[in-house]
N, C-alpha and C positions, 0 to 999 in steps of 0.2 A: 258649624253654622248655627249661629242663635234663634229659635224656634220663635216664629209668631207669637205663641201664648207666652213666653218669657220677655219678651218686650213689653208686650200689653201688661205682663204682673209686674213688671217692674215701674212703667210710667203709673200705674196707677198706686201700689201700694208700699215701693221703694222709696220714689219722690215724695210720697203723700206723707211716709214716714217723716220723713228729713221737712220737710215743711212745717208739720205739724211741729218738731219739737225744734228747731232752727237755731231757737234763742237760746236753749240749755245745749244744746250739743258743741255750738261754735262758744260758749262760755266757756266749756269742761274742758274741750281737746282743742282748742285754739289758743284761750287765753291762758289757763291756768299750765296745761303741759309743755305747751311752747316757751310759758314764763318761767316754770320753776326746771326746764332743760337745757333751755337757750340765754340764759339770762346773763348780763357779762357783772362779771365779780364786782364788787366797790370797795372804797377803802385801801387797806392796807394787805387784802386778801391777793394774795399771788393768781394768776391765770394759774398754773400747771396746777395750784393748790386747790383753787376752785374744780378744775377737771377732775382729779383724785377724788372730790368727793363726789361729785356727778359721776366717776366710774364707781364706784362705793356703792352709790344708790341703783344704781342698776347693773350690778352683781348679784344686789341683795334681790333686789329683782325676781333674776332668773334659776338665782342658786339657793335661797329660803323658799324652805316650805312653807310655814307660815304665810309671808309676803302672799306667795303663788294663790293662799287659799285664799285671802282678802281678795284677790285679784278674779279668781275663779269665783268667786258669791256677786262680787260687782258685775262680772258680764253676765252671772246667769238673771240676776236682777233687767239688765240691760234686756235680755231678750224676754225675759214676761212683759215688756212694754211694750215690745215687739208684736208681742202675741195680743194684747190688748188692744194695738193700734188695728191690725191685719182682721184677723176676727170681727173685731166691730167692725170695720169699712165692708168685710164680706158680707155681710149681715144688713147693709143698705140697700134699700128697692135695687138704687141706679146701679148698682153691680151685681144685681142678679145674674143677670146673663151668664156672669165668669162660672160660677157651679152647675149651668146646665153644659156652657158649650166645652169646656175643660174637661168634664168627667166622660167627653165622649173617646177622649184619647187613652192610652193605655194608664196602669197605675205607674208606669215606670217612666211615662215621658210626664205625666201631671206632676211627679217626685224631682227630675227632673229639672223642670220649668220651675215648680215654687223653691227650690234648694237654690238655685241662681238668683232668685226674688228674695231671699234670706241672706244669701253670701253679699249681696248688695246693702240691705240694711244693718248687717255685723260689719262693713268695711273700717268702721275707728277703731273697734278693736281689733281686727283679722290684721290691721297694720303694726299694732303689738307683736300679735303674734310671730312675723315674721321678723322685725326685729329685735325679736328673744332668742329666735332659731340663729339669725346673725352671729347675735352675741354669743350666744352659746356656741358656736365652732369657730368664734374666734379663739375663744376662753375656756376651750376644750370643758362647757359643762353643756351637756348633750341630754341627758334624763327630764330634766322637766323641761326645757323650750321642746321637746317632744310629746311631752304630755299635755304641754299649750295646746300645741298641733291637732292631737289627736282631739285634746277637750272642745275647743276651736269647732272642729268637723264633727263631733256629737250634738252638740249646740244645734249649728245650722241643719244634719240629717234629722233629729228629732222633729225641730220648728217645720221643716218641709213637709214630714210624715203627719205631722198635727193637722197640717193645710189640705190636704190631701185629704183625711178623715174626713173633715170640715165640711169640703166643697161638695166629697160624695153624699155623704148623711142631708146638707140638705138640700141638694140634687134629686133626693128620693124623698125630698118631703118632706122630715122626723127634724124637726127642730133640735138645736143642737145646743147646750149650754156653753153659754158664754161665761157669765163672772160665778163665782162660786160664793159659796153665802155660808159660815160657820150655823150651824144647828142649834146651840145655845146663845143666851145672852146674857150679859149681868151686867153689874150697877157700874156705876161711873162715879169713884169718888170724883169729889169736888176737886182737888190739886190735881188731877192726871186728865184735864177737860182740855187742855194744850196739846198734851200728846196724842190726843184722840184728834184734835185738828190737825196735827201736822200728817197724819195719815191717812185723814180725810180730804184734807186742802192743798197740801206743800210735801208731796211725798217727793218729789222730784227733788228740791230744795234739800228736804232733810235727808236724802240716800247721797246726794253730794258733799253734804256736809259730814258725813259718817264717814264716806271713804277716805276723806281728804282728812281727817280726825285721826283713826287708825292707822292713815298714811303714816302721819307723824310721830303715833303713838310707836308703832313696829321700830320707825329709824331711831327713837328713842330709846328703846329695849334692848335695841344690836349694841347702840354707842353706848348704856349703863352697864351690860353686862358683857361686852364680849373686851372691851376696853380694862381701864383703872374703874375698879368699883367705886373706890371712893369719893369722886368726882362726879358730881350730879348735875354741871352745867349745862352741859348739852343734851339730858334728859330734861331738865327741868327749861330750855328754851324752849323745847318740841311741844312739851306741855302746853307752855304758852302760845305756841301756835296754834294749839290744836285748839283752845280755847276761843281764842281769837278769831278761828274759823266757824265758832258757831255763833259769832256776832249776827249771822243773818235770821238765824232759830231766834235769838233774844231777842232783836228787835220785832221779830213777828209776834214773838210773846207777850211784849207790851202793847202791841196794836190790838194783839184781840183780844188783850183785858181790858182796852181804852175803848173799844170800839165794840163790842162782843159783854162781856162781865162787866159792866160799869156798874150795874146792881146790884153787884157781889157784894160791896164796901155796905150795903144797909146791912148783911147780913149778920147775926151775932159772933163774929168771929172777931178776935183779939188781933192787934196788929202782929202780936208775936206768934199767933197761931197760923197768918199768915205767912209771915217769914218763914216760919217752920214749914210750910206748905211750898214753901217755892225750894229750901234748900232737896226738899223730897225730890221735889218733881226733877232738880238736877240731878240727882241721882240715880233717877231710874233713866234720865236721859243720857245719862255718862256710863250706864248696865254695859252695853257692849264692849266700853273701854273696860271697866273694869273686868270685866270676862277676859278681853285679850291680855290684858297686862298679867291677871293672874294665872294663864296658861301657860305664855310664854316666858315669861318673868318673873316667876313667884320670888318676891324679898318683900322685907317692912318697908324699904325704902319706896316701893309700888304706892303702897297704902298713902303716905307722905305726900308723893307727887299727884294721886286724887284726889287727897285735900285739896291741896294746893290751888287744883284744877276747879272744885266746886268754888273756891274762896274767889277765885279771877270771876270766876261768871256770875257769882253775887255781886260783886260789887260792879261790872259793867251792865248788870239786870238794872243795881241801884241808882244810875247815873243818868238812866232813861227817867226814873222820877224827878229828877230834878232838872233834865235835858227837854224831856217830853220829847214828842216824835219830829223830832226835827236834824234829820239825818245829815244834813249840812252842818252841824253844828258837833251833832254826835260822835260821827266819824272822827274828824279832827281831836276832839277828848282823848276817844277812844287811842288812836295813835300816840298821842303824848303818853298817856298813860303805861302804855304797851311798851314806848323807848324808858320810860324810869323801871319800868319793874326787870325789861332787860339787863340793866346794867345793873339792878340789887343784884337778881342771880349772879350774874357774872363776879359780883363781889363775894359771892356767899350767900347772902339773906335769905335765903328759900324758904326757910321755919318762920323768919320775923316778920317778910313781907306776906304770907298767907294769915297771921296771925290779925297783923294790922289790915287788914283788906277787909276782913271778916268782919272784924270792928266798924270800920267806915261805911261798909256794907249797910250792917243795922241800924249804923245812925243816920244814914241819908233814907231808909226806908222808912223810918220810925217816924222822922220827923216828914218827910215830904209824902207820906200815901194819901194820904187825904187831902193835899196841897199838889194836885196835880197839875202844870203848867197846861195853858187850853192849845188847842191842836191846831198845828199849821197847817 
């Protein structure tokens, strides 16, 4: 029988969870999982061939380490939000009451009651988990859809024992640290003033677009290396996805130089010193791929496909100078553009089309940065 105080933790800081984030959760696990799980084939692609590679991708899934560990940093990410949401809602007058009249029960029913108030807010991924363990006994691999399990149930007994600390600590008065604050500080170059807003502003935004990057990046590394080496097509589309998925990073990038830095452009800075300041700042924004690619995948060919990767996103950086912020307009470019550069790969072109990108890059920047279209 479900305990009074696990109802009350749960209408208040389950729901409140899922309320508060609504719009990003039914995004992540409705639109994008449902879309790239359930999606029916086009074209020329066979159903059974389309399945094959939907069982492909969640084999790798459950039976890459690798994969497993992307997958493990994404839910432990998921539950520090957790802990941010919880936390701070305890920490409001109007729920006072929960750390006096809670801490009156034992430690083991307050552990308890908040571990079902956690198994509730883990429920998108605790449904992974079990169908990993599925998979895994259908597909006789049993080792890590076990250590899902078990990582799973670490997860939410931790977050419970945090709650638990929490509520006692300040039940007895002794205020409790909430956000945690680095001890030093240092400068902020001028190009890395974006990254510091996406961590400030659009952290949600940017941990989705990372996952869903690496996604592509990982199914690129299985298909470049465990396949024909010499064949780089179907790393080199993943690429392009994966680029393509940080269309929502770029477009924020040019908002908050249009809207944010507009007083930048007085500054004595050359237009090429800016360029140079943006191909940086993709760089350190592409640091995590590049880290994954060179762990799992050490070849030249890696280096090649990062190119590649920085030249796609200069040049749809560059398109917003000449588009300006008018995402109705944008989007559609952006697509056309995305089906010509599929089909170079698909011929080949991977060298000539990053090479020519790079090029058009610079001259849409060159000539439109100070010819900024005015703002819808």
């Amino acid at each position: 029988m479900i305990s009074p105080l696990t109802i009350v933790l749960t209408k208040i800081f389950s729901r409140g969870f899922y309320r508060a984030n609504a719009g990003s959760l039914l995004f992540f696990f409705v639109v994008v999982i449902s879309y790239a799980i359930f999606i029916t084939p086009a074209g020329t692609m066979s159903h059974d061939t389309f399945q094959l590679y939907e069982l492909i991708v969640m084999m790798t899934l459950i039976s890459n380490p690798v994969a497993m560990t992307a997958i493990f940093f994404a839910w432990l990410l998921y539950t520090l939000k957790s802990w941010q949401y919880v936390t701070g809602q305890l920490t409001v007058p109007e729920n006072g009451f929960l750390y006096y009249s809670s801490t009156a029960l034992s430690k083991f029913r307050q552990l308890r009651s908040w571990w079902w108030m956690q198994f509730v807010i883990t429920l998108p991924i605790t449904v992974y988990g079990l169908l990993s363990v599925i998979f895994g006994i259908v597909y006789h691999q049993y080792l890590l859809p076990f250590i899902t399990i078990l990582y799973l149930f670490l997860l939410i007994t931790v977050s419970a024992a945090l709650y638990v600390w929490l509520a006692n600590r300040l039940s007895a008065g002794t205020p409790a640290p909430i956000t945690l604050r680095l001890p030093i500080r240092w400068k902020k170059p001028f190009f890395s003033l974006f990254l510091y807003h996406i961590i400030h502003r659009i952290k949600l935004g940017g941990l989705l677009t990372k996952i869903f990057s690496l996604f592509c990046l990982a199914s690129g590394a299985y298909s470049l290396f465990s396949g024909n080496r010499q064949d780089t097509r179907v790393a080199g589309l993943l690429v392009l996805t994966a680029v393509a998925g940080h269309l929502y990073l770029i477009y924020q990038e040019h908002r908050f130089e249009v809207m944010t830095l507009a007083f930048s452009r007085n500054f004595p800075y050359s237009r090429n010193r800016h360029f140079g300041y943006m191909a940086l700042r993709y760089v350190l924004l592409l640091l995590p791929e590049m880290v994954f690619l060179a762990i799992t995948a050490p070849s030249p060919m890696t280096f090649v496909l990062l190119a590649y990767a920085i030249s796609v996103m200069l040049f749809f950086r560059s398109l917003l100078y000449w588009l300006g912020l008018n995402m109705n307009v944008y989007l559609p470019v952006v697509f056309a553009v995305y089906i010509v550069l599929f089909w170079l790969i698909m011929y080949g072109y991977l060298w000539q089309s990053a090479g020519v990108l790079l090029l058009l890059s610079y001259g849409l920047f060159y000539s439109r940065y100070y010819k900024l279209p005015p703002i819808e």
